[in-house]
Structure formats: structure tokens, C-alpha cells
N, C-alpha and C positions, 0 to 999 in steps of 0.2 A: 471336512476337517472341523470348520466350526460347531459343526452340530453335534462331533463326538465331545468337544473340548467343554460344551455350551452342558451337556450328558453329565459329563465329570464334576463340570463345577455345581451343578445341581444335585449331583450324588454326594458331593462332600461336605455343602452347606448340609444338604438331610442328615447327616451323619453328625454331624457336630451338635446340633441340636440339642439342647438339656432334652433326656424323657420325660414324657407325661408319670405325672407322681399317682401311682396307684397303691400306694401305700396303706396298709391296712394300721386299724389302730391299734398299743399295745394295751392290750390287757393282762394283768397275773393276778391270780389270787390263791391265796394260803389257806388251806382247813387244816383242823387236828383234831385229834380224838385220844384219849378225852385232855379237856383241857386242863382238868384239875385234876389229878393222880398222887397216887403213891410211888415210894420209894421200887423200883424195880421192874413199874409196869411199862408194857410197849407203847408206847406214843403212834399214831401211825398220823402221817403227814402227807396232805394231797396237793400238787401245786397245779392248779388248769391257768394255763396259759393264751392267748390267740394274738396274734405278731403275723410278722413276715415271712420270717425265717427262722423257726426257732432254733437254737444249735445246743444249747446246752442248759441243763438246768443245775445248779449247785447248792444248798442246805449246810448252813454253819448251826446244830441245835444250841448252842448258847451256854453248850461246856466244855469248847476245846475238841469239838467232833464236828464232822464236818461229810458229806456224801455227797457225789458227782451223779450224773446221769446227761449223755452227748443221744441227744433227742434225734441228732440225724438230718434234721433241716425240714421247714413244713409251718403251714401257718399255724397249726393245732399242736397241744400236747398236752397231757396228764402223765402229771409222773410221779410216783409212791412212794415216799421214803415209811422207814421204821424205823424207831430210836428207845432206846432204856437209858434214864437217868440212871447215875450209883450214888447219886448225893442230893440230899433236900435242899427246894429253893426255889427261887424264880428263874426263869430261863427264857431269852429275848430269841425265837428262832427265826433265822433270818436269810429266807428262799432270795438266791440273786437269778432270774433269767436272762440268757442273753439272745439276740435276734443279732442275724449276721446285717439288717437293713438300719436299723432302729437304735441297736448301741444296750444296754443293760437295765433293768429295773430291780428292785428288789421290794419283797414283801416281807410283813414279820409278823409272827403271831406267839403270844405272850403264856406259857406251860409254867404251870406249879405243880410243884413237886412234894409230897406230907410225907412224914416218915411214916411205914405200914402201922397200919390200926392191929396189925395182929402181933404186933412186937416181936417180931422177927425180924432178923435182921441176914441181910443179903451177905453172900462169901465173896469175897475177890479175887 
């Protein structure tokens, strides 16, 4: 009897134990293409991430738009947005990643916008 009870308490200290932290570190980083554009052209937006657990990536472009993408979980992720401006200007775009271990990061990368050199102008 003591050596099952002696079992038990030895099994429930082990268990209680903080775990060892094998915590990877967060990285995110923002590219775009291109960074200086015209009125209408596609932006395309790369965010590489390496975390814990990535779960989700989210993109605010810095006019009131905004795209999601649920990565699924995993230390790794790249994930592709695409965006058109419809108005000239600066625009602060601003990748938030979240890691289910680690909690949120966000990265931003800075798109101007010229109105077309061919004087045309876009339809809405």
C-alpha cells in the first residue's frame, strides 16, 4: 500500500511541474511589391512568419480594407495577400500575426500610392 500511495505522490508532483519551455522564437516579416505605385495597380503582400503555433494571419492595407487568412496551426507560414488602392496617398499596411503560444505581433510596411502617369482614370 505504501509503495502504490508513495507511486501516486510521485506521479502527481511529475505532473504538476511547470514544462520545460521549448519555445521557439517569433519572427514576422512584411514584403510588398511594389512599394511605390500607381493609382489601381495590384500591391501583392508576403508575410513569412516562424512562431509556435501560427493560427492566423490578418492584413489592415491602411484604407479601411482589411484580409484574414487562419494558417491552421504550425511553426511555419507564408501567406499572400493582394490589394488595389482606388485613391492616391500613403498607406501604413499593417500584418497582425497571432501564435496560439506567444500572443500577437504585428508588422507594417509603408505603400504610396501616384495618381496613373497615363491620365486615366479608374471607374468605381
Amino acid at each position: 500500500m505504501r509503495r502504490i500511495l508513495l507511486g501516486l505522490i510521485v506521479a502527481v508532483t511529475a505532473a504538476c511541474q511547470p514544462p520545460t519551455s521549448t519555445a521557439r522564437q517569433f519572427a514576422a516579416r512584411i514584403e510588398a511589391s511594389p512599394l511605390v505605385g500607381q493609382l489601381g495597380d495590384t500591391v501583392t503582400f508576403v508575410v513569412n512568419v516562424t512562431a509556435n503555433n501560427v493560427s492566423a494571419v490578418v492584413i489592415n492595407y491602411g484604407d479601411s480594407n482589411s484580409d484574414q487568412y487562419s494558417t491552421g496551426g504550425g511553426p511555419f507560414a507564408r501567406v499572400t495577400f493582394k490589394h488595389a488602392y482606388l485613391t492616391t496617398g500613403n498607406y501604413l499596411a499593417r500584418a497582425t500575426v497571432s501564435d496560439a503560444v506567444i500572443g500577437n505581433r504585428e508588422v507594417s510596411q509603408l505603400i504610396v500610392v501616384n495618381p496613373r502617369s497615363d491620365s486615366t482614370s479608374l471607374r468605381q
